[in-house]
PQR file of N, CA, C, O and H, with PARSE charges and radii, in Angstrom:
ATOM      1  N   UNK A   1       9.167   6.119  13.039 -0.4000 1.5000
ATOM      2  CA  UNK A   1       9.063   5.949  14.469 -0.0000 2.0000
ATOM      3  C   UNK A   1       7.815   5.161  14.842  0.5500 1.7000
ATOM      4  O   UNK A   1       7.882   4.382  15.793 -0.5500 1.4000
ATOM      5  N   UNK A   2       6.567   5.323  14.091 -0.4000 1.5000
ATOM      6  CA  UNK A   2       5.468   4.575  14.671 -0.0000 2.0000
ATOM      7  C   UNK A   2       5.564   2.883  14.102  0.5500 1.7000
ATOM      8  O   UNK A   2       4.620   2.131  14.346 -0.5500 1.4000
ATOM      9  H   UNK A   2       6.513   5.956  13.318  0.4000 1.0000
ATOM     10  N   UNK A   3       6.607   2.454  13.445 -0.4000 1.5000
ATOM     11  CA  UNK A   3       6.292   1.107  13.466 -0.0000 2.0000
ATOM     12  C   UNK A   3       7.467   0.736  14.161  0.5500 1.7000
ATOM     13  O   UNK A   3       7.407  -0.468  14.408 -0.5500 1.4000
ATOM     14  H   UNK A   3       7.374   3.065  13.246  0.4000 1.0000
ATOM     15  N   UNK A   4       8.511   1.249  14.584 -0.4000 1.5000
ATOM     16  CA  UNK A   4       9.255   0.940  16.024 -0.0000 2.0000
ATOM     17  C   UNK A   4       8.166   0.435  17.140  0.5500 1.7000
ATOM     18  O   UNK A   4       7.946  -0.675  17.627 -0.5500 1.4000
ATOM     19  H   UNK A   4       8.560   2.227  14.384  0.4000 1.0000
ATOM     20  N   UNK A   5       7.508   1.887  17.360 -0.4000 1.5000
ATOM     21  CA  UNK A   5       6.806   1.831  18.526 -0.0000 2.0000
ATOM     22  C   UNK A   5       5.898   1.083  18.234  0.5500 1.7000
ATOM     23  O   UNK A   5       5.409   0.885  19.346 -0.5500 1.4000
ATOM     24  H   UNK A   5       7.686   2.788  16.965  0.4000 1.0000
ATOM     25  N   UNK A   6       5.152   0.364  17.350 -0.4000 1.5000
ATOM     26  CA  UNK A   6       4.207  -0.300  17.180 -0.0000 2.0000
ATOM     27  C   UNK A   6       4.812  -1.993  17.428  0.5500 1.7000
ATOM     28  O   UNK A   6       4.295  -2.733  18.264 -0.5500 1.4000
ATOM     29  H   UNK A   6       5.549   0.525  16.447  0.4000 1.0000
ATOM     30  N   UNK A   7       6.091  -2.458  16.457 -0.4000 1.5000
ATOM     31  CA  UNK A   7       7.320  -3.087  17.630 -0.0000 2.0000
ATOM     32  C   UNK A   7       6.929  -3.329  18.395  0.5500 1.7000
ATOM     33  O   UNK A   7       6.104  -4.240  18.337 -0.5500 1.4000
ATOM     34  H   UNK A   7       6.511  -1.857  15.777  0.4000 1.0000
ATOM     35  N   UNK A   8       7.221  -2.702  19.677 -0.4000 1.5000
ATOM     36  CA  UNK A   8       7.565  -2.615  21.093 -0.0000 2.0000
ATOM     37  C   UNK A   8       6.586  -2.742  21.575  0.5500 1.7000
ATOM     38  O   UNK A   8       6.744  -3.344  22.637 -0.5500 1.4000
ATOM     39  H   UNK A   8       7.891  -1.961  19.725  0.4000 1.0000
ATOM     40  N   UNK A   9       5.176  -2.408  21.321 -0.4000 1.5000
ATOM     41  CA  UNK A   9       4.130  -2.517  21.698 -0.0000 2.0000
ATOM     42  C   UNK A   9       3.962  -3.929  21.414  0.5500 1.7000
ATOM     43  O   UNK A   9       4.066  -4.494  22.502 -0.5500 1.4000
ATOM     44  H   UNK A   9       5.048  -1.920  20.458  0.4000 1.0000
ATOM     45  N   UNK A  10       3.755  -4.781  20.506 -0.4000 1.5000
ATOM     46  CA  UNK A  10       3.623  -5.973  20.198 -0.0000 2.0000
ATOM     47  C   UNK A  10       4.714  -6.916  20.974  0.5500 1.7000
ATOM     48  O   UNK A  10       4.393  -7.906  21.631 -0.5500 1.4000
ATOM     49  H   UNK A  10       3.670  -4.322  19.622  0.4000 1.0000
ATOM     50  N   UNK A  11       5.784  -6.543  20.828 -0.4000 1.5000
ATOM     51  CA  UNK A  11       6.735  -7.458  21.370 -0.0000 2.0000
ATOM     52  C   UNK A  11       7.170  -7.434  22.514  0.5500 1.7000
ATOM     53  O   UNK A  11       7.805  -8.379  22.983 -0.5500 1.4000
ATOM     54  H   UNK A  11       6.044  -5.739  20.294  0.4000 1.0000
ATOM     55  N   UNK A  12       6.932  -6.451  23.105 -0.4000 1.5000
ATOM     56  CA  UNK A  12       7.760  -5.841  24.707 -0.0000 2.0000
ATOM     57  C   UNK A  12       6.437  -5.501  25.765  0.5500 1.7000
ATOM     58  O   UNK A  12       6.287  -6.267  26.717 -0.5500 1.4000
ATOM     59  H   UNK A  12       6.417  -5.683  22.725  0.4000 1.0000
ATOM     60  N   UNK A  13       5.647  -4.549  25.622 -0.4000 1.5000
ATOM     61  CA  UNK A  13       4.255  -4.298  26.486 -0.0000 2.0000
ATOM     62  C   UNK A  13       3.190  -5.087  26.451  0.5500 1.7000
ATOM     63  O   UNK A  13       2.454  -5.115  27.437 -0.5500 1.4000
ATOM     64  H   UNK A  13       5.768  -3.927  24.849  0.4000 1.0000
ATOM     65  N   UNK A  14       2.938  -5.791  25.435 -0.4000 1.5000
ATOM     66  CA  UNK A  14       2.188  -6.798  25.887 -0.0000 2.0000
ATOM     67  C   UNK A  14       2.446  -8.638  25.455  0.5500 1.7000
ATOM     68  O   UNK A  14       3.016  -9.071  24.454 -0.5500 1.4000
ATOM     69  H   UNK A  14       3.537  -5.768  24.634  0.4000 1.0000
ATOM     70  N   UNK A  15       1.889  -9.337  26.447 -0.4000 1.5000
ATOM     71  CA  UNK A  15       0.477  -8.573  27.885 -0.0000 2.0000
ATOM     72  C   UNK A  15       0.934  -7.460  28.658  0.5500 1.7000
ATOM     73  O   UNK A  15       2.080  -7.635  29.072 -0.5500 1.4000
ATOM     74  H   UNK A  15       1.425  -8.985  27.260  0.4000 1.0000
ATOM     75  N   UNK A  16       0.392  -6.324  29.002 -0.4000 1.5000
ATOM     76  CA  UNK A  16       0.636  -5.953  30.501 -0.0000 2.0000
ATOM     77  C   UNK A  16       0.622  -6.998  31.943  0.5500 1.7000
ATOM     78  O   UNK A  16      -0.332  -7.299  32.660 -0.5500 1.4000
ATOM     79  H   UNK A  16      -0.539  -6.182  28.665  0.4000 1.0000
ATOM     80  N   UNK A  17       2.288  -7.460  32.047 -0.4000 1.5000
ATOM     81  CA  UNK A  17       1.625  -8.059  33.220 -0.0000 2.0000
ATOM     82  C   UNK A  17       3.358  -7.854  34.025  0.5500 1.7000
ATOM     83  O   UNK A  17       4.265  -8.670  34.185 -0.5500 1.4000
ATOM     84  H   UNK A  17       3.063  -7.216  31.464  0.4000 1.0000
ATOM     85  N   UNK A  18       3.250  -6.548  34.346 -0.4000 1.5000
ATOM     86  CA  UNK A  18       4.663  -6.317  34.795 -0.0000 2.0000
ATOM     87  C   UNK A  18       4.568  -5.825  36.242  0.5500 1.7000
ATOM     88  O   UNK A  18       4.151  -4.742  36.652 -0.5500 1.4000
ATOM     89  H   UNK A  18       2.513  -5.885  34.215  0.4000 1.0000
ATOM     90  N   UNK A  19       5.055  -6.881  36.926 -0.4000 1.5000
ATOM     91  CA  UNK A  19       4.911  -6.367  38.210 -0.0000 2.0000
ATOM     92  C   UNK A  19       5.368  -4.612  39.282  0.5500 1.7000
ATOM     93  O   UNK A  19       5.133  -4.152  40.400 -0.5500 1.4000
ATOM     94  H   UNK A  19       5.393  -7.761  36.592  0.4000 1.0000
ATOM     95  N   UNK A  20       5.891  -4.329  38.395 -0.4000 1.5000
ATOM     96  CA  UNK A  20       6.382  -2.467  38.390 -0.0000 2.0000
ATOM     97  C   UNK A  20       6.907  -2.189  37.725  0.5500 1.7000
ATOM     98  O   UNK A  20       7.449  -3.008  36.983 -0.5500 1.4000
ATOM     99  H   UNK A  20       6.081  -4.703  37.488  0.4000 1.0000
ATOM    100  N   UNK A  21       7.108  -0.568  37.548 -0.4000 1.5000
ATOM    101  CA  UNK A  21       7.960   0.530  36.519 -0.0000 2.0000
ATOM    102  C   UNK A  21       9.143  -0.204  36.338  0.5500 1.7000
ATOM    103  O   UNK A  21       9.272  -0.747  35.241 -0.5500 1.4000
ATOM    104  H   UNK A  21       6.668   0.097  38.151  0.4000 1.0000
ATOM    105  N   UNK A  22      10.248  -0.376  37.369 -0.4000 1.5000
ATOM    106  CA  UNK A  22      11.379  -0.845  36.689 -0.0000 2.0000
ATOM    107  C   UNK A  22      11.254  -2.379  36.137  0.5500 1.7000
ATOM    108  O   UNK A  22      12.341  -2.783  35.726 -0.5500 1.4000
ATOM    109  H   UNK A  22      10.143   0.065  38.261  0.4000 1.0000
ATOM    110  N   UNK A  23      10.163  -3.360  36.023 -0.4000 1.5000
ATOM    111  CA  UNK A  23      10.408  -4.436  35.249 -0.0000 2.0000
ATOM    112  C   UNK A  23      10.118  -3.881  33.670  0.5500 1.7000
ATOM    113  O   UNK A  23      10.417  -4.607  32.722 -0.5500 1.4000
ATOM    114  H   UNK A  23       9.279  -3.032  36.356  0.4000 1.0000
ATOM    115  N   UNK A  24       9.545  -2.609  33.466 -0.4000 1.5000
ATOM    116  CA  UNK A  24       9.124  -2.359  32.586 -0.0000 2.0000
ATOM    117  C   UNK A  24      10.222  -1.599  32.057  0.5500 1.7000
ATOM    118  O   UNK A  24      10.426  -1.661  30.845 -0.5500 1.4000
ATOM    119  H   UNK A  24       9.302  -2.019  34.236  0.4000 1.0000
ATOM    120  N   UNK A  25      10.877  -0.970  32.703 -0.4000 1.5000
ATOM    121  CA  UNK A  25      12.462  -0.367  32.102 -0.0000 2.0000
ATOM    122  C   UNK A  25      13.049  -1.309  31.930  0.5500 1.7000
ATOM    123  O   UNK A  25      13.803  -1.391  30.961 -0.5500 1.4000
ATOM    124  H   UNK A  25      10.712  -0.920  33.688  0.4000 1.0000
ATOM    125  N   UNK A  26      12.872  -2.475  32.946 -0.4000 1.5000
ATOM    126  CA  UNK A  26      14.090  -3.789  32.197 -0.0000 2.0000
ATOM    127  C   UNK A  26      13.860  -3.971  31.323  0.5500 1.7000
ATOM    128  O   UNK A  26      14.916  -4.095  30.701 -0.5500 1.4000
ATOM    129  H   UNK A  26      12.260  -2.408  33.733  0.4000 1.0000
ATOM    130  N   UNK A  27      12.786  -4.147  30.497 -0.4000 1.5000
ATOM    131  CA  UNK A  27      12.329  -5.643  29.375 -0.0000 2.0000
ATOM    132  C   UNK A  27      12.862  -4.467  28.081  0.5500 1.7000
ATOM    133  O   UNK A  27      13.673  -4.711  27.188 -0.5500 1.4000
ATOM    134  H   UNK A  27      11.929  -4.047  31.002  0.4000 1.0000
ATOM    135  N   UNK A  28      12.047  -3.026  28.346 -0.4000 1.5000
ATOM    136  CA  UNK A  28      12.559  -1.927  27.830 -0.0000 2.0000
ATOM    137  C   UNK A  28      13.851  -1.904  27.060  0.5500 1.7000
ATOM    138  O   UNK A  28      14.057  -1.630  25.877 -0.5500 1.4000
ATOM    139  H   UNK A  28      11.388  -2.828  29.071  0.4000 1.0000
ATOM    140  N   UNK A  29      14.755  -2.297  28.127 -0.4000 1.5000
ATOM    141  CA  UNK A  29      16.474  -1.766  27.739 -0.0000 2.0000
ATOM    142  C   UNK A  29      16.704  -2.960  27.026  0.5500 1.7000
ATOM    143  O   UNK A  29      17.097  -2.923  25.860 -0.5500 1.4000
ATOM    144  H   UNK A  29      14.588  -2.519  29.087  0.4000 1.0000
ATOM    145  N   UNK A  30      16.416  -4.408  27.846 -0.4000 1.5000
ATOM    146  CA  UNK A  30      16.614  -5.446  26.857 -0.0000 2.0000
ATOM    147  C   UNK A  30      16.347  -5.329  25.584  0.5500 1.7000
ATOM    148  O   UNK A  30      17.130  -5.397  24.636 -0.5500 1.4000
ATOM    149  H   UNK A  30      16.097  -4.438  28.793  0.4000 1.0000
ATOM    150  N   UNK A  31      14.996  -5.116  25.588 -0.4000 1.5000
ATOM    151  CA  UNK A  31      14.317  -5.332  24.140 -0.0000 2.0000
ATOM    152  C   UNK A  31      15.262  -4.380  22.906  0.5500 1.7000
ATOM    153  O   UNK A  31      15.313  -4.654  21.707 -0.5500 1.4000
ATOM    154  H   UNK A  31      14.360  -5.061  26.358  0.4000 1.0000
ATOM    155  N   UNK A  32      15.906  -3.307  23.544 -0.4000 1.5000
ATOM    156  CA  UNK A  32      16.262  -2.006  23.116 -0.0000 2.0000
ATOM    157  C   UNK A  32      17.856  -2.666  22.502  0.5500 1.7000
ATOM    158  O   UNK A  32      18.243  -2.334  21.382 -0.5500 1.4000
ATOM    159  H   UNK A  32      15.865  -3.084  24.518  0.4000 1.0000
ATOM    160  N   UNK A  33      18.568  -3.485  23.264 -0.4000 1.5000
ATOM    161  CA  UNK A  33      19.535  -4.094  23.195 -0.0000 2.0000
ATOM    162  C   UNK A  33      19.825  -4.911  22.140  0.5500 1.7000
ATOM    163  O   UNK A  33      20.812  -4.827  21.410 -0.5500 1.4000
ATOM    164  H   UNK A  33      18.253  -3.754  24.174  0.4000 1.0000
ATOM    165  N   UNK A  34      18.864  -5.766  22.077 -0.4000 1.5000
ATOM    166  CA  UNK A  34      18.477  -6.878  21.346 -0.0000 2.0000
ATOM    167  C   UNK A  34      18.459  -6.255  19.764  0.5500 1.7000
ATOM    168  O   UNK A  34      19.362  -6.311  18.929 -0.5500 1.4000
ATOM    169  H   UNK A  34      18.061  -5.834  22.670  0.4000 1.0000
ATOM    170  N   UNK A  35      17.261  -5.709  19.662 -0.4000 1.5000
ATOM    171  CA  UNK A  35      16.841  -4.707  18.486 -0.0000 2.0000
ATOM    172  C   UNK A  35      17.766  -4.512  17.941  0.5500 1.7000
ATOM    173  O   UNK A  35      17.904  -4.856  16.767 -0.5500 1.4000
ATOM    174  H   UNK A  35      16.528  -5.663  20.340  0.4000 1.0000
ATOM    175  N   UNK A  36      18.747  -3.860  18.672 -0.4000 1.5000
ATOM    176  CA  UNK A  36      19.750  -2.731  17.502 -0.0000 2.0000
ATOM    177  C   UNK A  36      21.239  -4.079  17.450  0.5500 1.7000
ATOM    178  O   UNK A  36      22.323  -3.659  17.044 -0.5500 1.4000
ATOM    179  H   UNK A  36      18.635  -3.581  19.626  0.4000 1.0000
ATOM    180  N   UNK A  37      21.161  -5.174  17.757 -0.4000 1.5000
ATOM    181  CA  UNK A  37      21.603  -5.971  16.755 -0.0000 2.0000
ATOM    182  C   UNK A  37      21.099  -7.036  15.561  0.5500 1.7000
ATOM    183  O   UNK A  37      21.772  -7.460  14.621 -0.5500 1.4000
ATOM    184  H   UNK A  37      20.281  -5.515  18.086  0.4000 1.0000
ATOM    185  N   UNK A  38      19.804  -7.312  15.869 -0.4000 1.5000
ATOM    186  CA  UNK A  38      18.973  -7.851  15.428 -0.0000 2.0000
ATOM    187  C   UNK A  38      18.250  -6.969  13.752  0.5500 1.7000
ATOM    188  O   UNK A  38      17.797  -7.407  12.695 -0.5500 1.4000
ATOM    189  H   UNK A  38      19.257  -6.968  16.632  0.4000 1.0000
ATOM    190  N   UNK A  39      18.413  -6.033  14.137 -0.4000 1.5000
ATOM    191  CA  UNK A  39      17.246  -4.801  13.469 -0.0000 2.0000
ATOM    192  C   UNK A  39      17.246  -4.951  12.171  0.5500 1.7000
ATOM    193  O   UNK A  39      17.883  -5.997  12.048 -0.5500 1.4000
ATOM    194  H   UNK A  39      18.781  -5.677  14.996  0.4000 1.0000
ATOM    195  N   UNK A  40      16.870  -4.503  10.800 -0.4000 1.5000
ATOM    196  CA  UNK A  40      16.945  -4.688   9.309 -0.0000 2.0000
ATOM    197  C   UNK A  40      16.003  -3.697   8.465  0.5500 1.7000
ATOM    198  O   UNK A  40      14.805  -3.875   8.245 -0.5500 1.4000
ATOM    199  H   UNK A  40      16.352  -3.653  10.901  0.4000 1.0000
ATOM    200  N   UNK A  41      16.659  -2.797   8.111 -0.4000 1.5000
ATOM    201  CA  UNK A  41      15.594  -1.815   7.466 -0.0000 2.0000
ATOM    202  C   UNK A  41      14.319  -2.424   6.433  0.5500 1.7000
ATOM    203  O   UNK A  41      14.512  -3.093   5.417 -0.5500 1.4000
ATOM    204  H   UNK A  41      17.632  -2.652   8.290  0.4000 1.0000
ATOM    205  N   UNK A  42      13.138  -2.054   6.918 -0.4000 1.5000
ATOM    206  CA  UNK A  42      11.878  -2.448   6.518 -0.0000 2.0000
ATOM    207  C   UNK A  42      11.958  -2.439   5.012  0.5500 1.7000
ATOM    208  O   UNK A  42      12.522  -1.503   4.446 -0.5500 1.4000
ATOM    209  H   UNK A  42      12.981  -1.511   7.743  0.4000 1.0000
ATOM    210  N   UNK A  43      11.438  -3.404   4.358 -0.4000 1.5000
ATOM    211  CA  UNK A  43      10.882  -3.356   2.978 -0.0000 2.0000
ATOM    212  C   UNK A  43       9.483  -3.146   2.646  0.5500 1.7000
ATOM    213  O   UNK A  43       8.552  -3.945   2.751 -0.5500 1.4000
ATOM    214  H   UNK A  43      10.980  -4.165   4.818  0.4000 1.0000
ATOM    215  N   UNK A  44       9.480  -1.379   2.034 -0.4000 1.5000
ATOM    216  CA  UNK A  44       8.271  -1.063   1.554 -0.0000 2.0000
ATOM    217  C   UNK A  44       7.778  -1.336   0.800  0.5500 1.7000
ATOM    218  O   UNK A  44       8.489  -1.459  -0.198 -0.5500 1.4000
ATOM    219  H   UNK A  44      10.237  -0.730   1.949  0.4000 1.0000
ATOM    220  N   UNK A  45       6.270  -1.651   0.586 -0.4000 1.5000
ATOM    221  CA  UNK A  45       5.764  -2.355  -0.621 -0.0000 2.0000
ATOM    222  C   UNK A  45       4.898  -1.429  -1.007  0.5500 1.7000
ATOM    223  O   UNK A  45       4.632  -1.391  -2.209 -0.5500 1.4000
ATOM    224  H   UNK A  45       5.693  -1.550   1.396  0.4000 1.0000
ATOM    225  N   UNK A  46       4.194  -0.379  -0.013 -0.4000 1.5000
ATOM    226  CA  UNK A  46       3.370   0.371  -0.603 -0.0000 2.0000
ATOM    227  C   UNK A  46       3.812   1.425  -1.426  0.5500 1.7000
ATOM    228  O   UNK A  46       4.695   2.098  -0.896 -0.5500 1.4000
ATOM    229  H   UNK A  46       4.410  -0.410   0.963  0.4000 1.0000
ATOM    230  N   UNK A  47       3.449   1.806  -2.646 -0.4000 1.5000
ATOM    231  CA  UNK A  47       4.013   2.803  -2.860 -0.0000 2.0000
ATOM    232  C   UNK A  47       2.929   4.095  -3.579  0.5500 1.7000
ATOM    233  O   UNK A  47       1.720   3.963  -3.765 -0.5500 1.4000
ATOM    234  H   UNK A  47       2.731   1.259  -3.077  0.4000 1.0000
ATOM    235  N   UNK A  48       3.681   5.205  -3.867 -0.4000 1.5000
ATOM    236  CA  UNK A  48       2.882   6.211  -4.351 -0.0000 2.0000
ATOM    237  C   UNK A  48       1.641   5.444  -5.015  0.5500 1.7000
ATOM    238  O   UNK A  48       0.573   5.492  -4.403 -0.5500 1.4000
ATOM    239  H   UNK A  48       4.664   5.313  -3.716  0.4000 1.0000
ATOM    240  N   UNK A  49       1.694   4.867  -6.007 -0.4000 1.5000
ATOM    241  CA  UNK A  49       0.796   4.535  -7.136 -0.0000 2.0000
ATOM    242  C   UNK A  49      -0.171   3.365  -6.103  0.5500 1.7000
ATOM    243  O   UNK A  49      -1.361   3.272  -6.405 -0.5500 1.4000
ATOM    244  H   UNK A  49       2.561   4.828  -6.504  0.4000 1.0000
ATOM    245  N   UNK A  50       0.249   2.664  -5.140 -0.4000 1.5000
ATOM    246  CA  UNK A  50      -0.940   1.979  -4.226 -0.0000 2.0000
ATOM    247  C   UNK A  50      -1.658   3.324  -3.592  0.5500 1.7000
ATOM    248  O   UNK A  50      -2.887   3.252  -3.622 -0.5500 1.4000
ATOM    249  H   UNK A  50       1.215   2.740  -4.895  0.4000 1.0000
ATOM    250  N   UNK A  51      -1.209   4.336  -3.118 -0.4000 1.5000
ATOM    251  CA  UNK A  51      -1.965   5.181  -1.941 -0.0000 2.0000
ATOM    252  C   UNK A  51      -2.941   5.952  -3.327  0.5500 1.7000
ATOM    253  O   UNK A  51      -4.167   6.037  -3.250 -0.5500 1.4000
ATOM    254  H   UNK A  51      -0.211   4.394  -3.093  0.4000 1.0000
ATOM    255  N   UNK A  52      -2.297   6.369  -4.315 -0.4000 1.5000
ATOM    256  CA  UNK A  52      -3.346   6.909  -5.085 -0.0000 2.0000
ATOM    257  C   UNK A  52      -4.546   5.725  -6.096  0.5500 1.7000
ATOM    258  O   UNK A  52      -5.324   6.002  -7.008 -0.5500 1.4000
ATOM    259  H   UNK A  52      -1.302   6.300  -4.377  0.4000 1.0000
ATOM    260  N   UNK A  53      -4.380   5.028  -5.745 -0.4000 1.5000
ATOM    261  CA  UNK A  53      -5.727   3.963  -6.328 -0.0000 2.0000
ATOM    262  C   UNK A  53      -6.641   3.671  -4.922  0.5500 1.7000
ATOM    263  O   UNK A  53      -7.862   3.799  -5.004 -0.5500 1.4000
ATOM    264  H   UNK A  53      -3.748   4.802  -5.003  0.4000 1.0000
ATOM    265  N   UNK A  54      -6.158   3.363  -3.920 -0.4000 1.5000
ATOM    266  CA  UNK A  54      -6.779   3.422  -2.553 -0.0000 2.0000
ATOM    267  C   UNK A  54      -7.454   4.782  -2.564  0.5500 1.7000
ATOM    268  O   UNK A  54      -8.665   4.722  -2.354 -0.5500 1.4000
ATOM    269  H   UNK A  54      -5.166   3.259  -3.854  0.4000 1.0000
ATOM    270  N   UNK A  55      -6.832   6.282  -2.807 -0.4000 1.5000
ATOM    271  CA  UNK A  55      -7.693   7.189  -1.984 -0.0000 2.0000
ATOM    272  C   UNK A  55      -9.003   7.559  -3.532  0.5500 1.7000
ATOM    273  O   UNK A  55     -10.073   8.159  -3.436 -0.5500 1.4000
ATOM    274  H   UNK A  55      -5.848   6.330  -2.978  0.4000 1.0000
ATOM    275  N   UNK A  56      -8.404   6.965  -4.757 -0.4000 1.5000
ATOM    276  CA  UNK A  56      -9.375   6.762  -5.551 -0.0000 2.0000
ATOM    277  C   UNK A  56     -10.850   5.905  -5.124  0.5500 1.7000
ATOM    278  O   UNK A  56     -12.011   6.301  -5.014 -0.5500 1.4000
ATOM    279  H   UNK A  56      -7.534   6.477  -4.835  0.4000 1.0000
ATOM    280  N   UNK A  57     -10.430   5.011  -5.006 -0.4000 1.5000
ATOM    281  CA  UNK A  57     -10.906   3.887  -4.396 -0.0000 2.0000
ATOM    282  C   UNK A  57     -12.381   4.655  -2.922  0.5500 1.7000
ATOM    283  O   UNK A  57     -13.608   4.742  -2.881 -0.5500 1.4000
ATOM    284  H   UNK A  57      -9.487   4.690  -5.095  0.4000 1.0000
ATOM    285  N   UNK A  58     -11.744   4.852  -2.424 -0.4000 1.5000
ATOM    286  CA  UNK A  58     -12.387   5.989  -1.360 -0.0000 2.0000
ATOM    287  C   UNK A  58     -13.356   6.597  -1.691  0.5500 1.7000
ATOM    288  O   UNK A  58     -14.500   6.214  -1.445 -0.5500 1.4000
ATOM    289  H   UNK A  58     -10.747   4.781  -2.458  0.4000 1.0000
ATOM    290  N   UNK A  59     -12.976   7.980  -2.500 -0.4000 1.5000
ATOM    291  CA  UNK A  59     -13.893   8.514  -3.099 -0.0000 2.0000
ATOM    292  C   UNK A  59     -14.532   8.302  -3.943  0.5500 1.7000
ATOM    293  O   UNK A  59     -15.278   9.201  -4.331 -0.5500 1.4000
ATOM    294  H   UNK A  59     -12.046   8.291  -2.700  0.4000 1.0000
ATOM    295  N   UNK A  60     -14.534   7.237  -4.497 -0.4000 1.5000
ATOM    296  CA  UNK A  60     -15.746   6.906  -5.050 -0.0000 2.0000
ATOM    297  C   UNK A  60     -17.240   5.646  -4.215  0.5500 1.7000
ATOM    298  O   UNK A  60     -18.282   5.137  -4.628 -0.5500 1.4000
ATOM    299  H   UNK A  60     -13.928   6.506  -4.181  0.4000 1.0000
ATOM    300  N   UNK A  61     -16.350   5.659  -2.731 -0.4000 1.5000
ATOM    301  CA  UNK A  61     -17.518   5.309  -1.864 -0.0000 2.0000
ATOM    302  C   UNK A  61     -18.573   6.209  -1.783  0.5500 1.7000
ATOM    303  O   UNK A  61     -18.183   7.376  -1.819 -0.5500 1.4000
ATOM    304  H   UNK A  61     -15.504   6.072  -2.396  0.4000 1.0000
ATOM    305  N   UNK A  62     -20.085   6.032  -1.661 -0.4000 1.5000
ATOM    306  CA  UNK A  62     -20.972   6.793  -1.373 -0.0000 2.0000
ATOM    307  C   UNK A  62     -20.733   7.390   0.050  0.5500 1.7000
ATOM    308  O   UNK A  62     -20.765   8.620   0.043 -0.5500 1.4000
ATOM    309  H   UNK A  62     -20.401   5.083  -1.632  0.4000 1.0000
ATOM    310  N   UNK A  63     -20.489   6.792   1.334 -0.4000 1.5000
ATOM    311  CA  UNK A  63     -20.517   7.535   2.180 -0.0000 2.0000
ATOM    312  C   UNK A  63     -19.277   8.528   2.740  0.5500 1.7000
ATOM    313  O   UNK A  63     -19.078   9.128   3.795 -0.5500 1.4000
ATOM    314  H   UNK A  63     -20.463   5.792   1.341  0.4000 1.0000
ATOM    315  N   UNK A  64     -18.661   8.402   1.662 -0.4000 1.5000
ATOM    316  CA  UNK A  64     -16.934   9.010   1.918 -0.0000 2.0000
ATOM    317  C   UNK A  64     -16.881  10.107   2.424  0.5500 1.7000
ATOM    318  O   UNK A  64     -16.392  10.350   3.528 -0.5500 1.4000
ATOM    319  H   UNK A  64     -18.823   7.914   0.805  0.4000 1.0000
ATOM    320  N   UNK A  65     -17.610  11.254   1.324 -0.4000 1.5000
ATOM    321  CA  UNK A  65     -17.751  12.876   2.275 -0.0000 2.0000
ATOM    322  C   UNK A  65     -18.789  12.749   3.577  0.5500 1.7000
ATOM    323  O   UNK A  65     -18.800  13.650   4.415 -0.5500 1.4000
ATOM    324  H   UNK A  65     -18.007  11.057   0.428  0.4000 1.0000
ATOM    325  N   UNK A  66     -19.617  11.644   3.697 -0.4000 1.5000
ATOM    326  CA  UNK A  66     -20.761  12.518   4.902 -0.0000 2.0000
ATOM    327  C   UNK A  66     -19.476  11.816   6.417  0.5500 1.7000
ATOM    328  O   UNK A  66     -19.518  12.191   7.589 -0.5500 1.4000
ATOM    329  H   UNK A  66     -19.608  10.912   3.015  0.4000 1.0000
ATOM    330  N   UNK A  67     -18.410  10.686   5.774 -0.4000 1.5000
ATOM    331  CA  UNK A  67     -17.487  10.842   6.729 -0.0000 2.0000
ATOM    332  C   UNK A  67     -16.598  12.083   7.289  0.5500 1.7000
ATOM    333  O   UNK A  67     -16.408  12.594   8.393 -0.5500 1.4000
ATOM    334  H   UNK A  67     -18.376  10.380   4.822  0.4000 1.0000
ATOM    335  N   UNK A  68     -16.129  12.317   5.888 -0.4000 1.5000
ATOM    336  CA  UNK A  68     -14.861  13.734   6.143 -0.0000 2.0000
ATOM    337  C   UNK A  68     -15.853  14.897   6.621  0.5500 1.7000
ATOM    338  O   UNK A  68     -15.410  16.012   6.895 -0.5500 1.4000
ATOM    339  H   UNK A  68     -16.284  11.902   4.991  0.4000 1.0000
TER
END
């Protein structure tokens, strides 16, 4: 759901420059329209073995715990 909404945010809300609520339900339904013929399930690249060398990666920064 958050890279939908991240989507829509990029492609549909901005700029903010909508003259009221319902231009913003229009572009909304359009965009919504459009999408679900357009749409194509994402290809993941990250996988288990990237997130565990990254959070490796991490902890072995010096300031890592005075973050957490």
């Amino acid at each position: 759901m958050e890279i939908y909404f991240s989507v829509v945010q990029r492609k549909v809300l901005t700029p903010n420059d909508f003259a009221d609520l319902a231009e913003v339900a229009d572009r909304l339904a359009a965009f919504e329209r459009r999408y679900e013929e357009t749409a194509v399930p994402f290809e993941w690249r990250f996988r288990r073995e990237d997130l565990t060398l990254l959070l490796k990666k991490l902890a072995e920064k010096p300031d890592y715990e005075a973050a957490a």
